[in-house]
N, C-alpha and C positions, 0 to 999 in steps of 0.2 A: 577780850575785845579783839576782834580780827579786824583787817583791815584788805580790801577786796578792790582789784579796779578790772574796770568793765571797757572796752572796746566800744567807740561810736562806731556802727557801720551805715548810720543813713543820717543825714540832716539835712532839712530844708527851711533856707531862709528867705524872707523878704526884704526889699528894699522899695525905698518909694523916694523921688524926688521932683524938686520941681525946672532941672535943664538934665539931661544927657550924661553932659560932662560930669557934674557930681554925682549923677547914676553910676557910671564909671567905675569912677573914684571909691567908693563907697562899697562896690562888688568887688572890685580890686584888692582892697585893704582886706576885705573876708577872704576872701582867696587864699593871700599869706599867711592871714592868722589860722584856714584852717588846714595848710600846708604842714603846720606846725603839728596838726593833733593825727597826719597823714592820710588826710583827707583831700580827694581830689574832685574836680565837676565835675558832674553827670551829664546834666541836663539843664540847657535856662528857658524861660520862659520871660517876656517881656511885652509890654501890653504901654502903649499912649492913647489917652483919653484929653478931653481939652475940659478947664472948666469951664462954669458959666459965662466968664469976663473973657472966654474965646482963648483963655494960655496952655498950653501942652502942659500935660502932669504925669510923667513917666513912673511906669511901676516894673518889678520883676519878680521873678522868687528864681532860686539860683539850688539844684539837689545838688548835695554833695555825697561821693562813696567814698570806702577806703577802699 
């Protein structure tokens, strides 16, 4: 039985909230944790839409390289 480990070189995540600030929040924490597997951003994209009831509804996706 071998035992093999493999290199992340690309990952892309999303996030989706309903204020900014825990949009933030929420990219931020991925950030560190993927700091850890030495993984750094790329590129973000970010995008606010409102819903029906007229409220902002914030999304993103955040690429990460090593």
């Amino acid at each position: 039985m071998g035992f093999e480990l493999d290199l992340i070189k690309d990952k892309v995540e999303f996030f989706e909230s309903q204020s900014l600030r825990e949009l933030e929040k929420k990219i931020q924490q991925q950030i560190e944790n993927n700091q850890a597997i030495m993984l750094r951003v790329h590129h973000v994209n970010h995008h606010t839409v409102f819903t029906p009831e007229g409220k902002p509804y914030y999304t993103a996706s955040v690429h990460f390289k090593s």
